[in-house]
C-alpha positions in Angstrom: -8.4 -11.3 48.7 -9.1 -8.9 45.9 -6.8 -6.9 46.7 -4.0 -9.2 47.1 -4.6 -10.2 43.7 -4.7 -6.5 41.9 -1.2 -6.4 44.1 0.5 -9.7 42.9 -0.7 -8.1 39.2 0.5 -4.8 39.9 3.7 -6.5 41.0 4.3 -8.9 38.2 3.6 -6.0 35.5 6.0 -3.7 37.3 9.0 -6.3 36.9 8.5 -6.9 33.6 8.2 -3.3 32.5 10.7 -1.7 30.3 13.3 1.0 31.7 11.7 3.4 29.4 8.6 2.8 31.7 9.9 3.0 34.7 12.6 5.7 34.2 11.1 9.0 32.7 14.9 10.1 31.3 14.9 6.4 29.5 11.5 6.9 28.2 13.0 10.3 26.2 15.3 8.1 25.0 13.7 4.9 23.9 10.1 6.2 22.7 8.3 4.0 20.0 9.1 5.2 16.6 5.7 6.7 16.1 5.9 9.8 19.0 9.4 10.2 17.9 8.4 10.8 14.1 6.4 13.8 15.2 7.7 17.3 15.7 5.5 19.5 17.6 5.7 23.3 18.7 5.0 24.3 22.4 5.7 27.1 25.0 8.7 27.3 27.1 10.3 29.8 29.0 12.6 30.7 26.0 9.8 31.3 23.5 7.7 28.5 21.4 10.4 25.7 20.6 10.4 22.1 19.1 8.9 19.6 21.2 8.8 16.0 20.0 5.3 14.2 20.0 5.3 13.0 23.7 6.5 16.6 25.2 9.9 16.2 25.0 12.2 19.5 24.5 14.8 19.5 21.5 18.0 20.8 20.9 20.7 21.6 18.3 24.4 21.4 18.5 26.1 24.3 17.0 29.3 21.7 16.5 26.8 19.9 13.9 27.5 20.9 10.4 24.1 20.7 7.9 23.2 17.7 7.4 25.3 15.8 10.1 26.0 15.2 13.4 29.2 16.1 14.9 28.0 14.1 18.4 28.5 10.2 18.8 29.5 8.0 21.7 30.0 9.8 25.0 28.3 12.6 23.9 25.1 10.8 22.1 24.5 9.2 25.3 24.4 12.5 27.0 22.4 14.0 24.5 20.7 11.1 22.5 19.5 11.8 18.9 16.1 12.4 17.9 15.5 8.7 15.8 12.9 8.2 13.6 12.2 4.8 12.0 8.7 5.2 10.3 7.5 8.4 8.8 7.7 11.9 10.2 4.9 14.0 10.8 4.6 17.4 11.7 2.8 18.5 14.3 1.3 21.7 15.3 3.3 24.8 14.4 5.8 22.7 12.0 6.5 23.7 8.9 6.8 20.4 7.2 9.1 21.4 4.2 11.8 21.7 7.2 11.5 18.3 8.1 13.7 16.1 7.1 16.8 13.4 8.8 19.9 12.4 7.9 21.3 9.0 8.1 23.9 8.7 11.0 27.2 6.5 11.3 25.4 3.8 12.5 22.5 3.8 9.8 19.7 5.1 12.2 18.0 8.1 10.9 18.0 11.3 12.7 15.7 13.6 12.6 16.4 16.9 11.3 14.7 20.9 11.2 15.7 23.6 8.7 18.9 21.4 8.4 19.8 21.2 12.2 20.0 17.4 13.4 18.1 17.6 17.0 18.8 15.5 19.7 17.5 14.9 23.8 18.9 16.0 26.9 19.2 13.1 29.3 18.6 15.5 32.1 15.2 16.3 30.9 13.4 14.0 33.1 9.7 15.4 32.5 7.9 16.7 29.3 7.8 20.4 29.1 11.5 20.3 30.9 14.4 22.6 29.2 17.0 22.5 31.3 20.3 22.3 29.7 19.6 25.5 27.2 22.6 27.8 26.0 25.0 25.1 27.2 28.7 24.8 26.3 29.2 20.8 26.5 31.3 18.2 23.9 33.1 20.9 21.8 29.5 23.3 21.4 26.4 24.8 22.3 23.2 23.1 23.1 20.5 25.4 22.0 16.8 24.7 21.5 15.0 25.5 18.3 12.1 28.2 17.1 9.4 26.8 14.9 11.5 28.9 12.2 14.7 26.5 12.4 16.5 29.2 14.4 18.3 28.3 17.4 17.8 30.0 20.8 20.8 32.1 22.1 
């Protein structure tokens, strides 16, 4: 009986769970405002790169002029930016004077690094992932970042 009541839980908590929980390239995505404030540093196999606060890689667009995005509709939804709607804090390795966002067409603020707004890959399905680096998509490159602003080639 027990455990047909854990079940029927179990069950009733699964349908009425968000995407972002059930669908790890959703939950990079649509985080909470607080892990997507922070800006962390980590290992990868191109060197130590931005992370956001959950684990999630981070990437520039070399279309992007400072201090504004050159990727909306089809191409935000490929690679989604990097929202913040609270305060940002950086993590470890971030040099917090290169912090910083812009404010997008919409009005959502992006966050930004030594002037590079940084966005998601949808394809990253699990933290620590990089797998769309040194990319030619939507008029650019997709690069990932150094704790010193510099992109990756």
């Amino acid at each position: 009986m027990r455990t047909i009541v854990v079940l029927a839980a179990l069950l009733v908590l699964l349908s009425t769970a968000s995407p972002a929980m059930t669908d790890p390239a959703g939950a990079a995505a649509a985080d909470s405002a607080q892990a997507r404030a922070t800006l962390t540093v980590r290992s990868s196999p191109y060197a130590r790169i931005l992370f956001d606060g959950r684990g999630y890689a981070l990437y520039a667009f070399s279309k992007d002029t400072r201090g504004r995005s050159a990727c909306s509709g089809a191409c935000a939804r490929a690679w989604p930016p990097y929202l913040a709607s609270g305060t940002l804090r950086a993590g470890k390795g971030i040099d917090a004077s290169l912090l910083s966002t812009i404010r997008r067409a919409d009005g959502t603020r992006q966050v930004t690094y030594a002037g590079r707004p940084l966005y998601y890959y949808v394809g990253d399905t699990k933290r620590g992932e990089v797998s769309c680096q040194n990319v030619f998509e939507y008029g650019g490159l997709w690069l990932v970042v150094r704790a010193s602003g510099r992109v990756v080639r």
